[in-house]
C-alpha positions in Angstrom: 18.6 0.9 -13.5 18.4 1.4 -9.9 16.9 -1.4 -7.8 15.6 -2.1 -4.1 18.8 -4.4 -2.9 19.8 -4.1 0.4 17.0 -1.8 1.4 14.9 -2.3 4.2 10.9 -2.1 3.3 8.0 -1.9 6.0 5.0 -2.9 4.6 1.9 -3.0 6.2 -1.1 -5.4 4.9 1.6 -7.2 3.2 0.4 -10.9 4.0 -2.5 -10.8 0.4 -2.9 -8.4 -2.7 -1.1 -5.4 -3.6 1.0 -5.0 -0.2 2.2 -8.9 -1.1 3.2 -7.8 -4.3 4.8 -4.8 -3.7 7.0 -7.3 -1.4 7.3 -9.5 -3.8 8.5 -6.9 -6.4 11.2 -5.8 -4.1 12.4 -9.3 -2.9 13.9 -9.4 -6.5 15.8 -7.0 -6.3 17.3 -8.6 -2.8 15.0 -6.2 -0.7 14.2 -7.4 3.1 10.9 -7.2 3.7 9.2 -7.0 7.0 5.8 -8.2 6.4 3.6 -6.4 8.7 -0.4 -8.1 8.9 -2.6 -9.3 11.3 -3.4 -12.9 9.6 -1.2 -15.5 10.9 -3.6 -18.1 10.7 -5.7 -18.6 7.6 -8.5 -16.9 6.8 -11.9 -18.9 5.8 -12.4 -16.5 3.0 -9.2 -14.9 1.7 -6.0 -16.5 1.0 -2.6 -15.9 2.6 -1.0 -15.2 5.9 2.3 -13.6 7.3 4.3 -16.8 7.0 2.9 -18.0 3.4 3.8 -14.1 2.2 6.9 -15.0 3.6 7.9 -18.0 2.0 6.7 -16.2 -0.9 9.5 -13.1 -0.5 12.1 -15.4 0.1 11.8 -17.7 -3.0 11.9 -14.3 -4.7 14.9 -13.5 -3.3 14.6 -11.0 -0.5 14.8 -11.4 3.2 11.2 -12.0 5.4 10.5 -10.8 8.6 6.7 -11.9 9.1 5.4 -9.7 12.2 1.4 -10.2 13.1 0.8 -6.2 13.4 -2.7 -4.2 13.9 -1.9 -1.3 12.9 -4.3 0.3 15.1 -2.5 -0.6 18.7 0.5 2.1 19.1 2.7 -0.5 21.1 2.1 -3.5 18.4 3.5 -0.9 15.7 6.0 0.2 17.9 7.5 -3.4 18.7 7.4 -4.2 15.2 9.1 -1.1 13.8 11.5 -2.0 16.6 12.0 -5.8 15.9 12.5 -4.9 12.2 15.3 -2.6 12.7 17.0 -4.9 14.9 16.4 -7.6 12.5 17.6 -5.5 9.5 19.6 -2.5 10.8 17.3 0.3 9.8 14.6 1.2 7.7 14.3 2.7 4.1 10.6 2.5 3.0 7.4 2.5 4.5 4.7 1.5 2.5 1.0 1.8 4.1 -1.1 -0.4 2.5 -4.0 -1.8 5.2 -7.0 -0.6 4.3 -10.3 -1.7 5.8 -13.0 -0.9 3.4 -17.1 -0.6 3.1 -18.6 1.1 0.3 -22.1 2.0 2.0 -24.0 4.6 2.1 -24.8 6.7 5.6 -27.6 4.8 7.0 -26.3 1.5 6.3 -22.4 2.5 7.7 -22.8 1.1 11.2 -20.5 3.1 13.8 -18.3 -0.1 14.3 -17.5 -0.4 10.8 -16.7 3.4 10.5 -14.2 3.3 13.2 -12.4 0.0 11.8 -12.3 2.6 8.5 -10.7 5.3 10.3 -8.8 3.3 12.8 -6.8 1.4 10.1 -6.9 3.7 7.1 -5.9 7.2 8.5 -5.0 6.4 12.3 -2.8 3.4 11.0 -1.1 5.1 8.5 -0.3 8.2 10.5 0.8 6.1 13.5 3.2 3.5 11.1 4.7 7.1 9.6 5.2 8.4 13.1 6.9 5.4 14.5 9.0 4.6 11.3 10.2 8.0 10.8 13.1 8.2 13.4 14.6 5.7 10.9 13.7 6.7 7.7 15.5 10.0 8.3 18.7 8.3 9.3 18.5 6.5 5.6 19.9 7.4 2.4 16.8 7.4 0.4 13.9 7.1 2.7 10.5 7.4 0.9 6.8 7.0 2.3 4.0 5.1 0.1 0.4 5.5 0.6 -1.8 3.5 -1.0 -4.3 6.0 -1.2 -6.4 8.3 -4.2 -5.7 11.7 -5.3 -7.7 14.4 -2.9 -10.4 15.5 -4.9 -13.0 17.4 -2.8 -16.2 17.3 -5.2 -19.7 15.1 -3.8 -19.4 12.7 -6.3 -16.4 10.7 -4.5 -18.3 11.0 -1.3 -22.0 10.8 -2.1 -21.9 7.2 -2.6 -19.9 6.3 0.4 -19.0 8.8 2.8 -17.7 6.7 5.7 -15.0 5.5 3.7 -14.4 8.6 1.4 -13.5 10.4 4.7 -11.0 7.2 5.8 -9.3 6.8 2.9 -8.7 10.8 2.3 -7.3 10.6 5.5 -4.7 8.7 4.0 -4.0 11.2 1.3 -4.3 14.1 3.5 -0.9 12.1 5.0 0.8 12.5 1.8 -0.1 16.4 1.3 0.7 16.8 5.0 3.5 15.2 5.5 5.6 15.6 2.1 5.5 19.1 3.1 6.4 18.7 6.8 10.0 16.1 5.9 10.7 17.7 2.4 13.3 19.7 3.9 15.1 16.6 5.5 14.8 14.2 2.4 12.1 12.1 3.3 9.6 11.3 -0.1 6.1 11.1 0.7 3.8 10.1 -1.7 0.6 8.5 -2.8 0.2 5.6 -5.5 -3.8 4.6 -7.0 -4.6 2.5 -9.5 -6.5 3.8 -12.6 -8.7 0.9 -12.8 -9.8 -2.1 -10.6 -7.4 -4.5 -9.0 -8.6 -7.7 -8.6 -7.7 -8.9 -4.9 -8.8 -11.3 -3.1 -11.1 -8.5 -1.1 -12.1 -7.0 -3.8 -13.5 -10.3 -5.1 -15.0 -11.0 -1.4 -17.5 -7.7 -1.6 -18.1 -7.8 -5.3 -19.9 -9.8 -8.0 -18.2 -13.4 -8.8 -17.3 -11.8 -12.3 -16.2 -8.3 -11.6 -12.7 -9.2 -11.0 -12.6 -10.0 -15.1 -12.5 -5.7 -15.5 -9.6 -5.4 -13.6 -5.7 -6.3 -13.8 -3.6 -7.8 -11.5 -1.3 -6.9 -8.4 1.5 -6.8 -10.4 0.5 -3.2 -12.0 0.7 -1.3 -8.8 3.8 -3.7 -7.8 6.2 -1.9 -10.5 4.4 1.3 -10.4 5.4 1.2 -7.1 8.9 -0.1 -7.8 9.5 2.8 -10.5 8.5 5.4 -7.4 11.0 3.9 -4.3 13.9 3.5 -6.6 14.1 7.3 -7.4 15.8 10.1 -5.5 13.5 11.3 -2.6 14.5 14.6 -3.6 12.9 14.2 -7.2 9.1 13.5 -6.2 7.4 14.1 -3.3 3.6 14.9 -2.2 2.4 13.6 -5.3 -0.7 11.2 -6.2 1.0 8.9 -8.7 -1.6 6.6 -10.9 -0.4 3.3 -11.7 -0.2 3.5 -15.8 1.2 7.1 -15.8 4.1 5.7 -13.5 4.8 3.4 -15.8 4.2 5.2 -18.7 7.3 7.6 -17.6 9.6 4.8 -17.7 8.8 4.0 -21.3 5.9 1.0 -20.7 2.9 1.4 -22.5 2.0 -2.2 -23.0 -0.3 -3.0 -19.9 -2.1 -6.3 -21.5 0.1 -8.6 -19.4 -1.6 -7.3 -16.4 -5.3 -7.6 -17.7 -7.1 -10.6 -15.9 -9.6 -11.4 -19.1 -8.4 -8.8 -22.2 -12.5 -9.6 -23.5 -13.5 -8.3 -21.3 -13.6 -4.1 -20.8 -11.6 -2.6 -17.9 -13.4 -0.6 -14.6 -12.3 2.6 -13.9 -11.4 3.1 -10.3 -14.5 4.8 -8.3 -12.0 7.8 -6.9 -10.6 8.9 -11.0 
């Protein structure tokens, strides 16, 4: 089976929640893992920094390059891409997993939350693509992963919460644009959504105390994404994976290990 060892992965948001597991998921296979966030000092309300996710990659087994990035600043991105690639000799995956988030409605999206939304979710991921690339197409199976939903252009995934609709398809529209754009030179460029909730840390910071209890953990999206970056770029690219149907191509069908209360019944995910 074909594992993540030796490769080089560029993970952005990786210091909490899905972007922490996904390093953690390839640190056992022997992955290095630059772990590209903002917090390096704890936050009052949600766990983890740079140097904690590190200590977590390495007693996992990979190699940790903690770098305090904003992926909205062009020359923070571009030092960091930089550093890594001293650090590790190249780079093999970029995953793009910040994501600033606000699920309110027009009149309550005030301007300077709307432009953290777009700054981070689309500006971010398009600059991190555009600085990584160089590299990625000098390595021998260089794929892009977007944690973003499928494009779906119907009101109902925008009625309720426009402002961030539009950020977070801005993500997607990466994937669509920019599968096409590098298919012809090998680079993979996809998108990766979980069918149901994933209880974070941030989702349980905007949410009810209990909602987490309908959702499943980290992990799920971890080896979905796994299952995705270990196969030939050339066999995928410009699609909008879902976590279960990833792994239900590999065989795994049995998802209770990543339920955080089995009573209690799952939430969809508001984009599927």
């Amino acid at each position: 089976m074909a594992d993540l060892a030796g490769k080089t992965l560029f993970i952005t948001g990786a210091s909490r929640g899905i972007g922490l597991a996904i390093a953690r998921r390839a640190a056992a296979d022997g992955a290095n893992i630059a772990i590209a966030a903002k917090t390096a000092e704890p936050h009052p309300r949600l766990p983890g920094t740079i140097y904690s996710a590190a200590a977590e990659v390495e007693a996992a087994g990979g190699r940790a390059l903690p770098l305090v990035v904003d992926v909205r600043d062009e020359a923070g991105v571009a030092a960091a891409i930089a550093e890594t690639v001293a650090q590790f000799g190249g780079i093999d995956i970029l995953v793009n997993n910040a994501s600033a988030i606000s699920l309110t409605g027009t009149l309550a999206t005030d301007m300077k939350r709307y432009d953290l939304m777009h700054q981070i979710n689309a500006r971010g991921t398009f600059l991190c693509a555009k600085l990584a690339l160089p590299h990625l197409l000098q390595a021998a199976n260089p794929h892009i992963l977007n944690l973003a939903p499928p494009l779906n252009m119907e009101e109902r995934w925008f009625a309720p919460h426009v402002a961030y609709t539009m950020a977070k398809f801005g993500m997607s529209m990466c994937v669509l644009g920019m599968a096409g754009e590098f298919r012809d030179q090998g680079v993979a460029v996809n998108g990766l959504w979980p069918r149901t909730l994933i209880a974070t840390a941030a989702v349980q910071a905007i949410g009810p105390a209990d909602l987490s209890r309908g959702g499943r953990t980290p992990a799920i999206m971890a080896d979905a994404a796994h299952v995705i970056l270990t196969r030939p770029a050339a066999e995928a690219t410009g699609r909008f994976f879902i976590d279960d149907d990833v792994l239900a191509s590999v065989g795994v069908t049995d998802l209770a290990r990543y339920r955080i209360d089995p009573s209690h019944p799952l939430i969809p995910d508001f984009f599927l």
